[in-house]
Structures are given as C-alpha cells and as structure tokens.
N, C-alpha and C positions, 0 to 999 in steps of 0.2 A: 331703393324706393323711387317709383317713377316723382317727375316733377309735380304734376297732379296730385297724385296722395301725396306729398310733402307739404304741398300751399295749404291741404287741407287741412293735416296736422297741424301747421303750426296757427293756422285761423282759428284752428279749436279750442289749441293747449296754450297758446300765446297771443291773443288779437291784440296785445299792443307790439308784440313786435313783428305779428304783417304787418299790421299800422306803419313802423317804423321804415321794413322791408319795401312796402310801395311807393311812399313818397322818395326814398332815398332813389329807386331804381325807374323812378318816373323825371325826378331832376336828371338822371343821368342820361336818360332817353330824349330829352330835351336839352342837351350839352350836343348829344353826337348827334341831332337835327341841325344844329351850328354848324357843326365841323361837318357838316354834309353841305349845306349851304357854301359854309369858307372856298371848300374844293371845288365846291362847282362855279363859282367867281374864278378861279386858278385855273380852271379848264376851260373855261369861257377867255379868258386872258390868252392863254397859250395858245387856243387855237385860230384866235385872231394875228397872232402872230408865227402862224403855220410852223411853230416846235410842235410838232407832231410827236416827238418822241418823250416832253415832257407831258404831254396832252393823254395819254396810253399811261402815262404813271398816276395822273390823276384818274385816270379814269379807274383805272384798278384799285387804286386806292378807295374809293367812292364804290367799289362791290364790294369790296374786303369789308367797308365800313357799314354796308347796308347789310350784308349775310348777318353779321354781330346787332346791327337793329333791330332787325326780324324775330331775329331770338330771342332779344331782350322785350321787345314788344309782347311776343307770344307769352316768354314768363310773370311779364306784368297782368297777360287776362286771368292766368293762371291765380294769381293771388287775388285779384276784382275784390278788392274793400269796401265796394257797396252794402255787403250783407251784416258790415261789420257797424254796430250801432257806437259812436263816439258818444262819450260822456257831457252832458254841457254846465259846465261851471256859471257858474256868476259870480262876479268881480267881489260884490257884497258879502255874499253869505262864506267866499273862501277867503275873504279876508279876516272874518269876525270868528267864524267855527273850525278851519283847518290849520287855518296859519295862528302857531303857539308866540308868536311876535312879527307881524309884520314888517316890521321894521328889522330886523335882522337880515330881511330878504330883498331891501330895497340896492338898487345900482345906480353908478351915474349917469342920469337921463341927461347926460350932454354928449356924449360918446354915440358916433355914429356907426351905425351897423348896415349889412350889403344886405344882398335877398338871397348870396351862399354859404349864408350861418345856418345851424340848425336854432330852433327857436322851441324846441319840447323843452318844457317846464319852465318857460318866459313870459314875462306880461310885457305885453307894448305901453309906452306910453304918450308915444306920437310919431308921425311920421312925415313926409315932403317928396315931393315930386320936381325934381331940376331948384331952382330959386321960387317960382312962382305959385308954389303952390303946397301947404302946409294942413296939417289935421290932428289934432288932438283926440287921442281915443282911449279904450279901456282894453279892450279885446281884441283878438285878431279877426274874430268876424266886423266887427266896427271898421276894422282897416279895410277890409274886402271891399266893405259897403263905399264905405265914402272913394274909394277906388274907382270901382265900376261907377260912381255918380259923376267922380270928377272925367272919367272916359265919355261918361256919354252928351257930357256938357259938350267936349272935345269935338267928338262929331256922331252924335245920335242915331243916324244912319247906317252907319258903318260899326256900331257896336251892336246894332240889331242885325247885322249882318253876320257879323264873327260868332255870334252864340251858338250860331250851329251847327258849327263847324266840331266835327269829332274829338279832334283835341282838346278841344275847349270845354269839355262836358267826360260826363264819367261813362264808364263803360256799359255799363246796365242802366245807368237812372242818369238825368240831367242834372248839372250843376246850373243851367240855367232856363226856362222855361216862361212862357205864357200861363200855361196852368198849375196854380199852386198845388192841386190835388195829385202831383204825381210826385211831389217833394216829401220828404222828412220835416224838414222846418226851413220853408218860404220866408223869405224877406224881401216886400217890394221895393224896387231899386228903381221906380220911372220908367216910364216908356210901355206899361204893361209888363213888364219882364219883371221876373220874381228870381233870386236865386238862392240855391240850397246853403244853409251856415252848418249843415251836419259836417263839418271840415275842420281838419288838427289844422295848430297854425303852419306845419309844414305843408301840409296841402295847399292852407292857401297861399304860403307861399311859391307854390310851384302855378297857383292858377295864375296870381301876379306877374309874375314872370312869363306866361304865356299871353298874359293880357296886352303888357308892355311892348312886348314883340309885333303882337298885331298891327298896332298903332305907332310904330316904331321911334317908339321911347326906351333909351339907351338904359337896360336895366341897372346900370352902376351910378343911373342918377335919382332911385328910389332909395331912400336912407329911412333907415327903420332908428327910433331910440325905446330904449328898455326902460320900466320905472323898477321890473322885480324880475328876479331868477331863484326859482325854487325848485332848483336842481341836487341842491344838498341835501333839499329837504324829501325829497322822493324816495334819494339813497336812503335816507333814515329810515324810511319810512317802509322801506323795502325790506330792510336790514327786521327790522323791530317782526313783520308780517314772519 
C-alpha cells in the first residue's frame, strides 16, 4: 500500500492515532533540524581550521541526514492533521461527568516535567520559564496562550515576525493569523494576532518548542507540572468500549 493510501486509512479508521502519528514524527523533524544545525557549527569549525578531511565527513553526514528529512517531511504532509477535528474538553464538565473520582487521577504537581514527555491524557497544572517567570493554568491551550503572551512581552516585533514563518504554522491552515475567520477556534493573544487552540497537548507541545527556539530560550528551561494523568483511565475505558 502506497504511503498515501496508508495516511489515508489510518486518518479514517484511527484519527487518534494520526493524531498520535504527527506530533510524534513532527518532534522528530524538529530534533534532526538540531542535529542539522549541531553539524553545521562542526563544519563551520573545521573548515576554519582547514581539516578538510573532517569538513567532507560533516558534510556528508549533513546529506545523509537531509535525504532522511526530506522524507520524513514529505511523510508528515502525507498524514496533514488539519482535516482532522480534535475534541475540546473543559476542565469543568470532565471533571464532574467523566471522571468517576477525580481525585484518584491527581499527581504530584511538584515534580518537574521537560517538553520531551508525551502529555496525551494529562492535565497541566502550571508551568515556568528559566526562574523569572511562572503561570498557573488548567489546560494546555492556557499554557500556549500565556506562552505566546509572555514571547511577545519579550519582543513584540520579532514574534510578529516568526508567525510566518512555515514552520511555525500548519500545513494547510495557520496556527497563527491576523484573521480569525480562517481558524477553527481563534484565541486573541495581543498584537492583533489570533492563534488556532484546535491543538492536542502534544502539538502544542511541539509549537513551544519551536517557539523557544526562535527566541532562543533553551528548551530544557521550560518546566511543565501535572495536577492529573488520566491515562489508566482511557485504558479502561478503551477496554470497557
């Protein structure tokens, strides 16, 4: 089965596990842009100090690693989760109607978490930027928000600059935009800019991380804490279906 008819199948017969399938292989896309950067600092190095012969190892290395990009980029349009509608909870009503005790789902919100967990069937319950800068939220849209708010405090200019940048936006539809009329569900964020919350929290974790990078804020000093993990509760629930 070509890759094409596959993404299609599985968007049809499983949209949570494209769901699943994109973010994973969109963080990965965004690791080997690292290590495409890393090597080209190591080839930038070496040809300053005319090794020639380690300069041609990076260099190679850095096609090897781009042909495997290419591809992997290519299979990511292939799957394009735009068309794919995410569910949107509220903190209230899945606390009160789904969850049979809350309270058997709660963790300890003191324990710090990276932005290379996965976070399907987690609730945030605050987060921090380096020391100076902290948010108490409910949702991973909330974190988004107060994210891109505390960026654009940072430098306003320069975060209306990155929005439009391809990466930074979905493949068919914006993640961020002027006009709320080409979003699923706009959230103004200041500056005019509005951006999409139709995003699992692993997307947004993969836009934070791309956000970070622009502004070059060291992703390993974004600290995420949990208040719930209703991960048992899915199995069940999976099981029971």
């Amino acid at each position: 089965m070509e890759i094409n008819n596959l993404m299609l199948n599985i968007k049809q017969d499983f949209p949570d596990k494209a769901i699943d399938l994109y973010e994973s292989i969109d963080l990965l896309l965004e690791t080997i842009k690292d290590t495409m950067e890393a090597i080209q600092e190591k080839l930038s190095e070496e040809m300053k100090n005319r090794d020639f012969d380690k300069s041609m190892h990076y260099m190679q290395l850095s096609q090897q690693l781009h042909n495997y990009e290419s591809k992997i980029d290519t299979l990511l349009e292939n799957i394009s989760m735009e068309s794919i509608e995410l569910p949107y909870i509220d903190e209230k009503i899945e606390s009160k109607k789904e969850i049979p005790n809350y309270e058997e789902y709660r963790v300890d919100n003191t324990i710090e978490h990276t932005l290379k967990e996965d976070f399907t069937h987690k609730r945030p319950s605050s987060f921090k930027i380096g020391e100076n800068y902290t948010s108490i939220v409910n949702t991973w849209q909330e974190m988004m928000l107060d994210t891109c708010k505390y960026l654009i405090k940072i430098d306003e200019n320069k975060f209306k600059q990155i929005i439009s940048k391809p990466r930074l936006n979905g493949r068919k539809s914006a993640y961020f935009s002027t006009d709320k009329k080409v979003m699923r569900r706009p959230v103004h964020i200041g500056s005019n800019i509005y951006i999409e919350t139709n995003m699992s929290a692993n997307s947004i974790r993969n836009l934070i991380i791309k956000l970070l990078k622009e502004f070059n804020i060291p992703t390993n000093s974004f600290k995420i804490y949990l208040k719930a993990d209703y991960t048992s509760l899915n199995k069940q629930l999976a099981l029971e279906i």
